[in-house]
C-alpha positions as CSV (number, residue, x, y, z in Angstrom):
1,X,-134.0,33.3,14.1
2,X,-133.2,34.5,10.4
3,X,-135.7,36.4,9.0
4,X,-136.6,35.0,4.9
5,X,-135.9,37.5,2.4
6,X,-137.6,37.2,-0.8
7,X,-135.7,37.4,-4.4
8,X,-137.2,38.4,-7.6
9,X,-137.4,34.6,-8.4
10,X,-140.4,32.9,-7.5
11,X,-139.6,30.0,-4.7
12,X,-136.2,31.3,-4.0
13,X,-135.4,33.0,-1.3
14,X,-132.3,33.3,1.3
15,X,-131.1,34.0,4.9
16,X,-127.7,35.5,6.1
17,X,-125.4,33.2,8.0
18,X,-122.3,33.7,9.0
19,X,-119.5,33.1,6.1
20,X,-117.9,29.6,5.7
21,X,-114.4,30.2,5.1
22,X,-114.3,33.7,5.4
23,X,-114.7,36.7,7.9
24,X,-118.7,38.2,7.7
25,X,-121.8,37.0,6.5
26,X,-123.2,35.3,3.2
27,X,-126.3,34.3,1.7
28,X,-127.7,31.0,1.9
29,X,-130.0,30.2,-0.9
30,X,-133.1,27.5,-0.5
31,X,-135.5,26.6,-3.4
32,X,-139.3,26.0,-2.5
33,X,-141.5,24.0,-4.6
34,X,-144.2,21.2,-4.9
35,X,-143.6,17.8,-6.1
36,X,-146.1,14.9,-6.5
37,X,-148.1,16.8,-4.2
38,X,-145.4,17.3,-1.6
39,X,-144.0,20.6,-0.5
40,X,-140.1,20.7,-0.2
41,X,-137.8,23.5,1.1
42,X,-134.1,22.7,-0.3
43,X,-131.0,24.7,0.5
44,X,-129.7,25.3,-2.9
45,X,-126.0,26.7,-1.9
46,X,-124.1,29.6,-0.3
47,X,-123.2,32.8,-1.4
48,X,-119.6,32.5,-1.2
49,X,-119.2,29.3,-0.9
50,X,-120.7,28.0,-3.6
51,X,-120.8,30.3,-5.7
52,X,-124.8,30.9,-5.5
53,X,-126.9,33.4,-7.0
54,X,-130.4,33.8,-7.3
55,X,-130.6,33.1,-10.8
56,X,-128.6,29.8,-10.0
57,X,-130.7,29.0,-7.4
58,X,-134.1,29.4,-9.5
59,X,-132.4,27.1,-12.6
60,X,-131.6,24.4,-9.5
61,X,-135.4,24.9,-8.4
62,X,-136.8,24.1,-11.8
63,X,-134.2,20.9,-12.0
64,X,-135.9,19.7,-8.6
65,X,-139.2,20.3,-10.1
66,X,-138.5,18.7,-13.5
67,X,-136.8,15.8,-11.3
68,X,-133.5,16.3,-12.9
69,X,-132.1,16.2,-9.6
70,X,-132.8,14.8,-6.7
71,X,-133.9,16.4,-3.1
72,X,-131.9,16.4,-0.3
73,X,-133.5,13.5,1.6
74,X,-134.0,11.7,-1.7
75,X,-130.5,12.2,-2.6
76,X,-129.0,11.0,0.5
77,X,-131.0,7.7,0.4
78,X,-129.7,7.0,-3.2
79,X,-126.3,7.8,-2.0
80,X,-126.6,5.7,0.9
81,X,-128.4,2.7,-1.1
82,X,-125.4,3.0,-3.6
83,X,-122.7,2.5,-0.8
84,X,-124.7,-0.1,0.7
85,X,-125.0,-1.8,-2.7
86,X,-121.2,-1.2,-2.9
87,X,-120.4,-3.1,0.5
88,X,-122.3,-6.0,-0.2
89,X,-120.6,-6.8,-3.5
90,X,-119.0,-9.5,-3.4
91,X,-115.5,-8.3,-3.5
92,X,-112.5,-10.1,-2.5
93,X,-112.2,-7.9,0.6
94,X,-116.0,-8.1,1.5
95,X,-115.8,-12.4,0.5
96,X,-112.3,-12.4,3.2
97,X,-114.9,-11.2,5.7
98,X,-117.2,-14.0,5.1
99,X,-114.5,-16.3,4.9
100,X,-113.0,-16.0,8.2
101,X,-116.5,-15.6,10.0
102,X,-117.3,-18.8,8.4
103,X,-113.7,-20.4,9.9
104,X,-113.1,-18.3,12.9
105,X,-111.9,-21.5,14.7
106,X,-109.4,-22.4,11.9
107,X,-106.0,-23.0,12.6
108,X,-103.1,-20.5,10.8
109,X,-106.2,-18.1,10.2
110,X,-103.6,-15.6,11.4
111,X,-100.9,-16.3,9.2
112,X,-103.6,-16.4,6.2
113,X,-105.0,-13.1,8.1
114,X,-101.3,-11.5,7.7
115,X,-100.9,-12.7,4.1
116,X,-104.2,-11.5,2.7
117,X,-103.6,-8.5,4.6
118,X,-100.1,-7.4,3.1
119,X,-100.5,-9.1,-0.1
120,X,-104.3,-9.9,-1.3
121,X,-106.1,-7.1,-0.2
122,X,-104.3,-4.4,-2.0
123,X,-104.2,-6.3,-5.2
124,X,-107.3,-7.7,-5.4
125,X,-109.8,-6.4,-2.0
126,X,-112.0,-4.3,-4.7
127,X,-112.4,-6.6,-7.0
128,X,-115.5,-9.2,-7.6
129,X,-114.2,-12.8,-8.4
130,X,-115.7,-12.0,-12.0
131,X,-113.5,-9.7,-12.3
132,X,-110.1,-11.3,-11.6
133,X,-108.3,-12.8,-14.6
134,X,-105.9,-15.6,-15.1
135,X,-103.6,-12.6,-16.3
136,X,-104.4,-10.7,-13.3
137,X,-103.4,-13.4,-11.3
138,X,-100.4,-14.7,-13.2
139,X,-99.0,-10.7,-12.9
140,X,-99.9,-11.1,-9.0
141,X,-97.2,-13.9,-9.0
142,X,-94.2,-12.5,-10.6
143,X,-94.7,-9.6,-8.0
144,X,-94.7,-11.8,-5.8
145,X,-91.6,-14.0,-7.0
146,X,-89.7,-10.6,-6.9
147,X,-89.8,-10.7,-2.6
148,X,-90.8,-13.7,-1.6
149,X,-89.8,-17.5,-1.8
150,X,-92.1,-20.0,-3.8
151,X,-93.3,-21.6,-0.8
152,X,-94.7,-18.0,0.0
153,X,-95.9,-17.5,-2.9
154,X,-97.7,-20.8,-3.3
155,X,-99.0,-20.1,0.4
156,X,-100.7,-16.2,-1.0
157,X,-102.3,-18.1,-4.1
158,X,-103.5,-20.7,-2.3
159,X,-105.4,-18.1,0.3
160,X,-106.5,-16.1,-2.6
161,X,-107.7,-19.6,-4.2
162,X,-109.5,-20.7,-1.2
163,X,-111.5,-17.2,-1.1
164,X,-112.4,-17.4,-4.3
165,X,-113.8,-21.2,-4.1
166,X,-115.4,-19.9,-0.9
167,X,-117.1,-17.8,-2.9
168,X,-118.4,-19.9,-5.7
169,X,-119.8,-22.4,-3.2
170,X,-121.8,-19.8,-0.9
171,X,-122.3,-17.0,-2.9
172,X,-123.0,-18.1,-6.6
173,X,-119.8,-16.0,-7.8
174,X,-118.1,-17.5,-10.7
175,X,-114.1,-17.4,-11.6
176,X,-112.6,-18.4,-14.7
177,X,-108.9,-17.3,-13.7
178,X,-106.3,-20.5,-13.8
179,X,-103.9,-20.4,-10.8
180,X,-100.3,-21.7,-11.7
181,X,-98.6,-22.1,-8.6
182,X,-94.7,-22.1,-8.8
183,X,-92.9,-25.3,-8.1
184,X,-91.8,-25.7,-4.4
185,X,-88.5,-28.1,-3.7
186,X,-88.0,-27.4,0.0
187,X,-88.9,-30.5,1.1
188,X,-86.9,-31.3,4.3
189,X,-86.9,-32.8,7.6
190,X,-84.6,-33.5,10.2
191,X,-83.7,-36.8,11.3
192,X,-81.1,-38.4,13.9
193,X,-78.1,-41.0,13.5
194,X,-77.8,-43.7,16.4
195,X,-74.8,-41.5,17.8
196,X,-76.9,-38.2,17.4
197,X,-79.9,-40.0,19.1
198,X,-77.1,-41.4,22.1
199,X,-76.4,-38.6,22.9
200,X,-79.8,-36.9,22.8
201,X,-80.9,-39.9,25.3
202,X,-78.4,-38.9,27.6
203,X,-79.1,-34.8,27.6
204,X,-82.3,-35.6,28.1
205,X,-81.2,-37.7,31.3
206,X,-79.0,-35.2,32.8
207,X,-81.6,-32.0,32.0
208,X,-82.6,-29.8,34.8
209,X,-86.0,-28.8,33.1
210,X,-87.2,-32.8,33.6
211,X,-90.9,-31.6,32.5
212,X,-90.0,-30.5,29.2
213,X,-87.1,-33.5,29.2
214,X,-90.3,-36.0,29.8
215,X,-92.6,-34.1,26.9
216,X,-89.5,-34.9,24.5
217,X,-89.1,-38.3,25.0
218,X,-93.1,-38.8,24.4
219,X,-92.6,-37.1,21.5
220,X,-89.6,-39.3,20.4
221,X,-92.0,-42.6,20.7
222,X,-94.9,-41.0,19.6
223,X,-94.5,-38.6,16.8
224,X,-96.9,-36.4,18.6
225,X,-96.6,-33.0,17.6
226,X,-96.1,-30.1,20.5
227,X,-99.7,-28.6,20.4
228,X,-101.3,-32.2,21.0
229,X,-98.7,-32.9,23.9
230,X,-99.1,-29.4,25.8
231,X,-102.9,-29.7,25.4
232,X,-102.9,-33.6,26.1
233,X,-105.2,-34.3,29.3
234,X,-105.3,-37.1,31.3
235,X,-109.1,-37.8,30.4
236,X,-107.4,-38.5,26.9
237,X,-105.0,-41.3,28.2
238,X,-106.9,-45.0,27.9
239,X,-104.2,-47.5,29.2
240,X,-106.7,-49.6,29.2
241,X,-107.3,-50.0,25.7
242,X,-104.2,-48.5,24.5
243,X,-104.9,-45.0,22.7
244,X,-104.2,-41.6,23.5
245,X,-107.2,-39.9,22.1
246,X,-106.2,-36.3,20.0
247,X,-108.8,-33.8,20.1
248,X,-108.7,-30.9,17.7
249,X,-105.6,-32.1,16.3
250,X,-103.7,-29.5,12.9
251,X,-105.0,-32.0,10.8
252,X,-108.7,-31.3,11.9
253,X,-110.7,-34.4,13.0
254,X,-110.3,-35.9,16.5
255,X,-108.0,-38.6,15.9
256,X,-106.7,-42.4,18.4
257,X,-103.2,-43.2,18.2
258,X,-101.6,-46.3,19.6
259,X,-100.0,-46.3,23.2
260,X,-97.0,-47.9,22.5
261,X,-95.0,-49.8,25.3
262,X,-92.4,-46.8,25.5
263,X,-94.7,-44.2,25.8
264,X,-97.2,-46.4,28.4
265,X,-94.2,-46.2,30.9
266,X,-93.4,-42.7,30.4
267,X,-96.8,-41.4,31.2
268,X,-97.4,-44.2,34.2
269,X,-94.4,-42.2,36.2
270,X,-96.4,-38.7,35.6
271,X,-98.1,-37.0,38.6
272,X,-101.1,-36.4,38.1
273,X,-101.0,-32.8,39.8
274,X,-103.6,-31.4,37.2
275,X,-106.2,-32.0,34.1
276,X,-103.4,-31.5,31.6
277,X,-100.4,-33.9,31.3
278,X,-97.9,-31.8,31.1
279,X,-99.4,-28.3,33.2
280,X,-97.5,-25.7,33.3
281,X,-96.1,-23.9,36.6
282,X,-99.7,-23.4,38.2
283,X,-101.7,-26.2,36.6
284,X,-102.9,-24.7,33.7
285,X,-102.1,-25.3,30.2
286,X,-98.3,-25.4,29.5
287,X,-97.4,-22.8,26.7
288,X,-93.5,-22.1,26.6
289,X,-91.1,-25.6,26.3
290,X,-89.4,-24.3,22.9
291,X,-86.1,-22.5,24.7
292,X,-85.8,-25.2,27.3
293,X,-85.9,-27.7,24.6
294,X,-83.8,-25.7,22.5
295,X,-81.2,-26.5,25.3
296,X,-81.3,-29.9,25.6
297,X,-80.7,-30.5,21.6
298,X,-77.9,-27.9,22.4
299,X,-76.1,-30.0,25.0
300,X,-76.6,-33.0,22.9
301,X,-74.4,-31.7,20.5
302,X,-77.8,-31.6,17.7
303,X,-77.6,-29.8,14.7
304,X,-78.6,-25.9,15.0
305,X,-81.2,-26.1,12.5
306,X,-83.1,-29.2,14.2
307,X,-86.3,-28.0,15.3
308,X,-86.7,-29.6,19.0
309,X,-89.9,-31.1,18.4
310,X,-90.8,-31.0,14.6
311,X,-87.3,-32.7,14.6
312,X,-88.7,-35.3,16.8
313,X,-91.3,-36.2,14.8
314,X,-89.8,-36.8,11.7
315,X,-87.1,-38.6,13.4
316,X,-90.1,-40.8,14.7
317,X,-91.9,-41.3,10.9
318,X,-88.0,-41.3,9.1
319,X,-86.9,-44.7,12.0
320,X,-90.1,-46.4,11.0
321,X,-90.0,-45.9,7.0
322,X,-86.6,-47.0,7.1
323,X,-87.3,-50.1,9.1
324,X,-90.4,-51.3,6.6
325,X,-93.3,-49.7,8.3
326,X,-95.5,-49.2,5.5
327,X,-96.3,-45.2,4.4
328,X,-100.1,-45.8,4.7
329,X,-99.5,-46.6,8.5
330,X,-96.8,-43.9,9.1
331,X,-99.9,-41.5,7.8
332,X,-102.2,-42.8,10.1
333,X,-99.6,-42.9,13.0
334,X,-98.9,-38.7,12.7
335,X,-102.2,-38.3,11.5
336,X,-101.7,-36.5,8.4
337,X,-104.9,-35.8,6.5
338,X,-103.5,-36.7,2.9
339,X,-100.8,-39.1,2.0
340,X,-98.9,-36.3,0.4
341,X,-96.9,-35.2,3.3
342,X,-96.4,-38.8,4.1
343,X,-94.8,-38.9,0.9
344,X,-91.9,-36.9,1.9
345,X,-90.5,-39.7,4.3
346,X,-90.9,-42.4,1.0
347,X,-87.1,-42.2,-0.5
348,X,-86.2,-43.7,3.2
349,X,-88.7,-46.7,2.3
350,X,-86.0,-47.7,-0.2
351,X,-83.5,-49.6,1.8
352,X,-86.1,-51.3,3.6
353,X,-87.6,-52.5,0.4
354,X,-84.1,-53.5,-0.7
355,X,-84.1,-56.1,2.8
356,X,-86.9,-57.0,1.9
357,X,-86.0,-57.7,-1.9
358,X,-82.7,-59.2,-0.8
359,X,-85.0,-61.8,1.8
360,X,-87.6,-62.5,-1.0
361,X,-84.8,-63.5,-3.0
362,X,-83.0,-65.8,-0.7
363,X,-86.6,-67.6,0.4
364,X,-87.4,-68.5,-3.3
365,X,-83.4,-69.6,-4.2
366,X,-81.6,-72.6,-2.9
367,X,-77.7,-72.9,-2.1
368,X,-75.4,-74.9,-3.9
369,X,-75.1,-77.1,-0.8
370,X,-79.1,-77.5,-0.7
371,X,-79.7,-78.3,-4.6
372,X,-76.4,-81.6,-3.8
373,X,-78.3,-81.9,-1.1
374,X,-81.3,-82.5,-2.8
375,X,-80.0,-84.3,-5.4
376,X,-78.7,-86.9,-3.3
377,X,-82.0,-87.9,-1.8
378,X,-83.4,-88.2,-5.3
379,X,-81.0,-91.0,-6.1
């Protein structure tokens, strides 16, 4: 062990230790004093290293002893109680954390997850929600705008939105920033003429994947979308009553939808070889029908942009508008959560409203042949 060696200074006194940096030995100062009744024993700094001299080291004693610095253990806790103040802030990264502990079971957490990551975080992770202005986040946009499309961009502020709200509910924060999202227009859906849906009937007849052929033509008289028929059971099948019974569906709650006739007879020729309705190749849960139905729309001849199944479904919701269904029961039929993405499918509702204008019309308006008619068994 180092023996002590005393300086002129009173308390300070240092050992030789091999050189930090260099080749040799150095000094190591320490300090030695009373405060509040406690003895302390500090290492003040090195020779070399820091620059340490006795004189030095005696001024640093006498801060320690006045209190105008801290001790080493003393210093650390403050340190370490200032970094543990800083990581309970609520910042936008520390609130994220929060956030998605609080909806680990959300759908599209990962695509928020990827989007906060990439775009959020480094614009706004160290900040407080105090601290975020409706500049701040109005510059955040036109960045933004630069790379991405406005459906994008309304997707980011909406996450960054949600955080924040998430935040003024649970922990007290407060926000006065104004979000202006940008105006999306890329409404669209796909839809199928008679001819189109021909020939999609008969590629579906003639397919060699006949599972996947049998999952489409449930989702052509059902509107169901792929994630509710791959995890559809049997235990969720009442042909009594006459409901397929959605549990966990995208738009959240458990949700019943009608059994129609069509879709009654598909499922009655099912095997029931497993839990699931549709299993995949050892019972389980199917996962993969996108390239095999990708096919089938291909042999039909089907536009390259139709999406197999999201096709299907608005095919479904566009034949039912258009023949007078109402928009309230198309909502409740693809169990949307708000009317507003029912509301995409209402320009189709106009022709039917004209039949049924045109049939209003004619009830309340009699021929020429009728009013003779009529006039005739007056006299």
């Amino acid at each position: 062990m180092a023996s002590r060696t005393k300086t002129k200074y009173p308390g300070v006194f240092y050992l030789e230790g091999r050189r930090i940096g260099g080749a040799g030995t150095e000094r190591i100062y320490y300090a030695v004093f009373r405060k509040d009744g406690k003895l302390y024993e500090e290492m003040v700094g090195r020779q070399h290293k820091n620059n340490m001299t006795p004189r030095k080291a005696s001024d640093i004693r006498g801060e320690l002893i006045e209190g105008k610095r801290l001790p080493a253990k003393e210093r650390r806790a403050a340190e370490q109680a200032e970094r543990d103040a800083v990581d309970s802030r609520p910042t936008i990264d520390n609130l994220w954390v929060a956030y998605t502990t609080a909806r680990e079971k959300k759908k599209g957490l990962r695509h928020e997850a990827y989007s906060f990551r990439n775009h959020i975080s480094p614009a706004f992770g160290s900040r407080t929600p105090e601290q975020i202005t409706t500049t701040a986040v109005s510059d955040f946009r036109k960045r933004l705008e630069e790379n991405l499309k406005p459906k994008t961009v309304s997707n980011v502020l909406e996450i960054l939105r949600r955080v924040i709200r998430f935040s003024i509910e649970k922990r007290d924060c407060s926000c006065s920033a104004k979000f202006e999202m940008p105006e999306v227009n890329n409404i669209s859906f796909e839809t199928l003429s008679d001819e189109e849906l021909a020939r999609l009937l008969a590629a579906l007849d003639s397919a060699s994947n006949k599972g996947v052929a049998r999952i489409m033509r449930l989702a052509m008289v059902t509107g169901l979308r792929r994630g509710e028929l791959l995890k559809l059971e049997w235990r969720d099948i009442d042909f009594e009553k006459g409901f397929v019974h959605l549990r966990d569906p995208k738009g959240g709650k458990d949700a019943q939808v009608p059994l129609n006739e069509q879709a009654r007879t598909i499922l009655s020729d099912l095997p029931k070889k497993s839990v699931f309705v549709f299993p995949g190749p050892r019972g389980g849960k199917r996962v993969e029908v996108v390239r095999a139905a990708r096919k089938i729309c291909d042999a039909a001849g089907l536009p390259k942009d139709f999406r197999p199944f999201h096709g299907l479904r608005h095919a479904y919701a566009s034949r039912l508008v258009s023949n007078g269904l109402p928009l309230i029961a198309v909502q409740a039929l693809l169990t949307h959560k708000s009317s507003r993405m029912t509301e995409r499918y209402a320009h189709l509702a106009d022709a039917a409203l004209k039949s049924a204008a045109t049939l209003a019309g004619g009830l309340m308006t009699l021929q020429p042949q009728a009013v003779v008619q009529a006039d005739e068994q007056k006299q």
